[in-house]
MINUGU-946124 format. One record per residue (C-alpha): chain; x negated, y negated, z negated; residue in one letter. Coordinates in steps of 0.25 Angstrom, whole numbers, plus 5000, padded with zeros to 4 digits. Each point is the difference from the previous one (the first is absolute). Layout:
// residues N
+----+------+------+------+----+
! ch !    X !    Y !    Z ! aa !
+----+------+------+------+----+
!  A !    X !    Y !    Z !  A !
...
+----+------+------+------+----+
// end
This chain:
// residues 187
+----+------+------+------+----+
! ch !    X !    Y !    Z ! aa !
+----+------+------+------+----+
!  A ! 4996 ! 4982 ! 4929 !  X !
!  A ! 5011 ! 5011 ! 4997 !  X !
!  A ! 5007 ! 4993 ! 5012 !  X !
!  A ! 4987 ! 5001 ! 5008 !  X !
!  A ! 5003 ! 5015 ! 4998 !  X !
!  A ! 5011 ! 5001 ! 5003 !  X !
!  A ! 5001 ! 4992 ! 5013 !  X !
!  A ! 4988 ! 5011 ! 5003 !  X !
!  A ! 5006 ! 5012 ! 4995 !  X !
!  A ! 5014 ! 4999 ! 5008 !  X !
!  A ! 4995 ! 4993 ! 5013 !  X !
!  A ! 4990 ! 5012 ! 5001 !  X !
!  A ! 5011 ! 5011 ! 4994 !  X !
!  A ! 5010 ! 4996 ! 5009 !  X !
!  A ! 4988 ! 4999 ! 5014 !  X !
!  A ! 4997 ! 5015 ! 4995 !  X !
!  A ! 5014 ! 5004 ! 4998 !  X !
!  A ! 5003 ! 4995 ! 5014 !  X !
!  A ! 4987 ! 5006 ! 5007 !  X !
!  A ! 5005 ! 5014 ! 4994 !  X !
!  A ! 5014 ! 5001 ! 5004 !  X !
!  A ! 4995 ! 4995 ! 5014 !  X !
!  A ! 4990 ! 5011 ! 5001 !  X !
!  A ! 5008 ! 5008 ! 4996 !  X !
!  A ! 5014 ! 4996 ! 5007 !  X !
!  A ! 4987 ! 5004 ! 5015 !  X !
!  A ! 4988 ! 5009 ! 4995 !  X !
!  A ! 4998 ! 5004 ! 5012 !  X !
!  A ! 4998 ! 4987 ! 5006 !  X !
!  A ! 4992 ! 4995 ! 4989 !  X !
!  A ! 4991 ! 5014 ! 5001 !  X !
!  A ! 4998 ! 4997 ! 5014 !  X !
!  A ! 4996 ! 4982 ! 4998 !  X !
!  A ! 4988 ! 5008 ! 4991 !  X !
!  A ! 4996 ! 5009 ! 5009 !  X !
!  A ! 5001 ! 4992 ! 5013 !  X !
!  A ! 4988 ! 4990 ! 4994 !  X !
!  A ! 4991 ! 5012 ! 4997 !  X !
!  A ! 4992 ! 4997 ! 4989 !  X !
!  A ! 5001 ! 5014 ! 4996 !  X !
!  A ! 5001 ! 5013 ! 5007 !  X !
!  A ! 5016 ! 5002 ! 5005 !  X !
!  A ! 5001 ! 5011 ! 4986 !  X !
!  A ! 4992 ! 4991 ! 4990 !  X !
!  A ! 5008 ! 4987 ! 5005 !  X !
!  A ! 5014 ! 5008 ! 4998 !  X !
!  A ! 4996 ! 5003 ! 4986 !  X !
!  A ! 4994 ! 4985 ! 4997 !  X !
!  A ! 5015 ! 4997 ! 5005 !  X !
!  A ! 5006 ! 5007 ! 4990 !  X !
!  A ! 4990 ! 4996 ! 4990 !  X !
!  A ! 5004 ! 4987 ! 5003 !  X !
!  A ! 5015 ! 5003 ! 4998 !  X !
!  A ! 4996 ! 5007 ! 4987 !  X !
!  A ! 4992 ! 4989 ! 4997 !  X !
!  A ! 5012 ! 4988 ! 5000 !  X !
!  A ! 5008 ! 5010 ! 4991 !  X !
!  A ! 4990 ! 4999 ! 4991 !  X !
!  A ! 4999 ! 4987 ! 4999 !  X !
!  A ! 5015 ! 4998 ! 4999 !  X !
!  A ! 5002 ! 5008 ! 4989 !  X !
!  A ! 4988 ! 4994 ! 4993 !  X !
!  A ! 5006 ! 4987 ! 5003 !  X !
!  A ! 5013 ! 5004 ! 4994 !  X !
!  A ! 4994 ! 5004 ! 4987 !  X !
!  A ! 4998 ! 4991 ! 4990 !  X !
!  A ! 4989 ! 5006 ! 4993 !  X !
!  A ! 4992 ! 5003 ! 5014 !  X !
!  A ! 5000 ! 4986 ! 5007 !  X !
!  A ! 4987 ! 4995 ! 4999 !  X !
!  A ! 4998 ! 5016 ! 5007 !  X !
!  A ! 5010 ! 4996 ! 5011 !  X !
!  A ! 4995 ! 4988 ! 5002 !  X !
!  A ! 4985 ! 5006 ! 5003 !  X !
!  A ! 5006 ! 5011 ! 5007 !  X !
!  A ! 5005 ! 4990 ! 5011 !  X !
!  A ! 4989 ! 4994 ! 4999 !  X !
!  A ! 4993 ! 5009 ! 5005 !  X !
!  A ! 5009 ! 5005 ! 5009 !  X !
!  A ! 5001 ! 4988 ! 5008 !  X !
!  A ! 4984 ! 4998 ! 5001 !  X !
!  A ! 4998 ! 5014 ! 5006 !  X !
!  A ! 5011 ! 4997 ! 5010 !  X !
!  A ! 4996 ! 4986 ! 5003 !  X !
!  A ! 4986 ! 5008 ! 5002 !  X !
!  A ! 5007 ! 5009 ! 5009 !  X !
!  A ! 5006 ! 4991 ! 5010 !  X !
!  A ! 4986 ! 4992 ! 5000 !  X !
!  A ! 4993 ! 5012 ! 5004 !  X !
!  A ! 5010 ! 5002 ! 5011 !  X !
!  A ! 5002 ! 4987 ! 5005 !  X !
!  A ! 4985 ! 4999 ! 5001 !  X !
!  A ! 5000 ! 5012 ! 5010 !  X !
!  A ! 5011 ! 4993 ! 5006 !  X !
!  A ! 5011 ! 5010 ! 4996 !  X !
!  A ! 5014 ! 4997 ! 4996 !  X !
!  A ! 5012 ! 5007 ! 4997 !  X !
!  A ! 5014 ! 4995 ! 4995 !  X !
!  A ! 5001 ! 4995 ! 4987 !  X !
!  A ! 5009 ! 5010 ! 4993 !  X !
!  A ! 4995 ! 4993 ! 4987 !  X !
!  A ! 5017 ! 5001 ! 4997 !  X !
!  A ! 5005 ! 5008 ! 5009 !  X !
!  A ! 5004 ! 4998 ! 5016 !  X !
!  A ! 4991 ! 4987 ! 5002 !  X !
!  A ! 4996 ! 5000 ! 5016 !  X !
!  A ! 4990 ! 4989 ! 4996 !  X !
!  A ! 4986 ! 5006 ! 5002 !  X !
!  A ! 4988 ! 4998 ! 4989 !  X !
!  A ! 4995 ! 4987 ! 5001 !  X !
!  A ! 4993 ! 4990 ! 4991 !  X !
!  A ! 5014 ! 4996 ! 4994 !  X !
!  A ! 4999 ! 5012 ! 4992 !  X !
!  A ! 4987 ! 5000 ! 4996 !  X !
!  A ! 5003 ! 4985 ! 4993 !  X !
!  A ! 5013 ! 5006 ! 4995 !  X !
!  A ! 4994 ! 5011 ! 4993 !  X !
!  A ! 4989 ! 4990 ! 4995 !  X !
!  A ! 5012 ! 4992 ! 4993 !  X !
!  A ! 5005 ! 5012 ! 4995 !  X !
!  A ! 4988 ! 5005 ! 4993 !  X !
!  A ! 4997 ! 4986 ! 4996 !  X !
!  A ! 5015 ! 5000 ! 4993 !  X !
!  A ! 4995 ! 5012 ! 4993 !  X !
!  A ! 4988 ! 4994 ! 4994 !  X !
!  A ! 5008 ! 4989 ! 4996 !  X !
!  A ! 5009 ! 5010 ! 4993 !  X !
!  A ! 4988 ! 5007 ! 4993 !  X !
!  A ! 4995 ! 4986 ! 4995 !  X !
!  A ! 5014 ! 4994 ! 4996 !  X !
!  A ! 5002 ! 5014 ! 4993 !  X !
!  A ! 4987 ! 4998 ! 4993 !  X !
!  A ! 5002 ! 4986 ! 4996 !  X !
!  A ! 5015 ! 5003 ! 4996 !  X !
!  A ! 5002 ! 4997 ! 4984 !  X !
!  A ! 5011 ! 5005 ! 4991 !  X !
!  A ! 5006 ! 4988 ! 5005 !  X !
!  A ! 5017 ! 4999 ! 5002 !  X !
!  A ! 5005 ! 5000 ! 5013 !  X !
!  A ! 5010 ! 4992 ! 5005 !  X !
!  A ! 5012 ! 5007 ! 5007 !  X !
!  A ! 4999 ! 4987 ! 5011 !  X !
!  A ! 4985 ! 5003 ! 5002 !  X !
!  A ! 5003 ! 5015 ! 5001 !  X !
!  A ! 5011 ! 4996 ! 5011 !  X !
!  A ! 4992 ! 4992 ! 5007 !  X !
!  A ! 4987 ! 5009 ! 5000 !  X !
!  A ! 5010 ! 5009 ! 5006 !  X !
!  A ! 5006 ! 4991 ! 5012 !  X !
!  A ! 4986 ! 4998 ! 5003 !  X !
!  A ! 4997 ! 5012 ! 5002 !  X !
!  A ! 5012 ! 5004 ! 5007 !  X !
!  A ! 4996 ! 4990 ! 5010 !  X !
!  A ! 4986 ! 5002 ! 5002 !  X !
!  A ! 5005 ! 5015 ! 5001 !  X !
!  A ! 5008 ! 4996 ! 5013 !  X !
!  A ! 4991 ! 4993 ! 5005 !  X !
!  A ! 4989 ! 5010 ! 4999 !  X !
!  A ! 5010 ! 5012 ! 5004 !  X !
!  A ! 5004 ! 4991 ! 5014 !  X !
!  A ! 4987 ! 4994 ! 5002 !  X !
!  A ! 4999 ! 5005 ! 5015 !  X !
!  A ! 5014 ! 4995 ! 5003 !  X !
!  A ! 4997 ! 4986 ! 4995 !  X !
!  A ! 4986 ! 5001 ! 5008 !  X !
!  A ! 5007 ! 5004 ! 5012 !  X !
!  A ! 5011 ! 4990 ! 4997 !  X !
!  A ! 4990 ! 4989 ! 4998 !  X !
!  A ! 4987 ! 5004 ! 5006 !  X !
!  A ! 4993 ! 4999 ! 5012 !  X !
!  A ! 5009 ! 5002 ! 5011 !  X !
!  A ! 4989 ! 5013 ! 5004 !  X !
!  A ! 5002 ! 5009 ! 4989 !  X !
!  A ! 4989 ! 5007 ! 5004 !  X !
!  A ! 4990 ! 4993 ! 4991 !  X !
!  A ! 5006 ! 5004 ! 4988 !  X !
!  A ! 4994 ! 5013 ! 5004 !  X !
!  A ! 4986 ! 4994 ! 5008 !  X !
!  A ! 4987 ! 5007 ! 4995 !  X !
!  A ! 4992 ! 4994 ! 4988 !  X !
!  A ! 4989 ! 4998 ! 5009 !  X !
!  A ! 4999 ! 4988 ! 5011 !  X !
!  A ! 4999 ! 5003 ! 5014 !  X !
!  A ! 4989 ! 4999 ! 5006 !  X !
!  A ! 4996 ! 4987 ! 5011 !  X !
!  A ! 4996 ! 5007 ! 5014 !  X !
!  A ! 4987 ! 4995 ! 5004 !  X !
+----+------+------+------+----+
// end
C-alpha cells in the first residue's frame, strides 16, 4: 500500500504543481475563464479564482510534507469536487469558458474535464485509503521507482489531456465542451 501512496501523492503533487505555475505563468486569463461562466458575480468570481490558486498551493505544500499527506490528499480532494461541481453547474446552463486548468488551454470546459477531475479526486481517495492501510512495512527502492514512473505518466497524461482529446477525439472538438443536458427533439 506505501506505493499506493505514493503513485497518489506525486501524480497529484506534480497535477497541482503544474496547474499553479500555469496559473501563475497567465492570471489574468485564468481570472477572466472564471468569470466568463458566471457562477458568481464578476467580484466574487475573481476572489473564488484566486481562492482557487491559493487553494493548489495549499495542497502542494501539504502534499510535500511528510507529516500532512493524508491533509494534501483530502485537500485535493475537495478541491477537485467543488470544481468538477463548478463546471457541472455551467455546462448545465450551457456555459463554457476555456480550460485554463494549467494554463493557456483554448479547449473550452467540456465533460472531459468533469471526468478528469473525477479521476483525480478518486486518486486522492485512493491515497487516503492506501495511506491508511499502509503498515510499518519496508519499501523497496524498485517499488518506490516505479510508483514514481507511474505517476509521472499519469501526470502527463492528465496535464495534456485536451491535446490528446484533440489529437484523438471526434474530429468536432466542440463536444468536448457540448452541455450536460441533451438537446431537445422539435416536435
Amino acid at each position: 500500500m506505501h506505493y499506493v501512496l505514493i503513485a497518489c501523492q506525486a501524480l497529484l503533487a506534480v497535477v497541482f504543481v503544474i496547474a499553479v505555475v500555469g496559473k501563475l505563468r497567465g492570471p489574468d486569463e485564468f481570472v477572466a475563464s472564471i468569470v466568463a461562466l458566471r457562477l458568481l458575480p464578476r467580484a466574487a468570481s475573481r476572489v473564488a479564482a484566486y481562492a482557487v490558486l491559493g487553494g493548489e498551493v495549499v495542497v502542494v505544500v501539504a502534499l510535500a510534507v511528510p507529516y500532512t499527506v493524508a491533509v494534501g490528499l483530502a485537500g485535493a480532494a475537495a478541491l477537485l469536487l467543488a470544481l468538477t461541481t463548478g463546471i457541472v453547474v455551467a455546462l448545465r446552463r450551457g456555459q463554457s469558458a476555456p480550460c485554463r486548468c494549467f494554463g493557456a488551454s483554448a479547449a473550452p470546459l467540456g465533460r472531459t474535464h468533469v471526468v478528469r477531475n473525477l479521476v483525480l479526486a478518486g486518486l486522492a481517495g485512493a491515497g487516503l485509503a492506501a495511506g491508511a492501510m499502509a503498515g510499518e512495512g519496508a519499501m523497496h527502492l524498485a517499488g518506490v521507482v516505479l510508483a514514481l514512473v507511474a505517476a509521472g505518466v499519469g501526470a502527463l497524461i492528465v496535464v495534456r489531456l485536451d491535446d490528446l482529446v484533440g489529437l484523438f477525439g471526434p474530429a468536432d472538438r466542440r463536444q468536448a465542451g457540448a452541455p450536460l443536458t441533451p438537446p431537445r427533439r422539435a416536435r
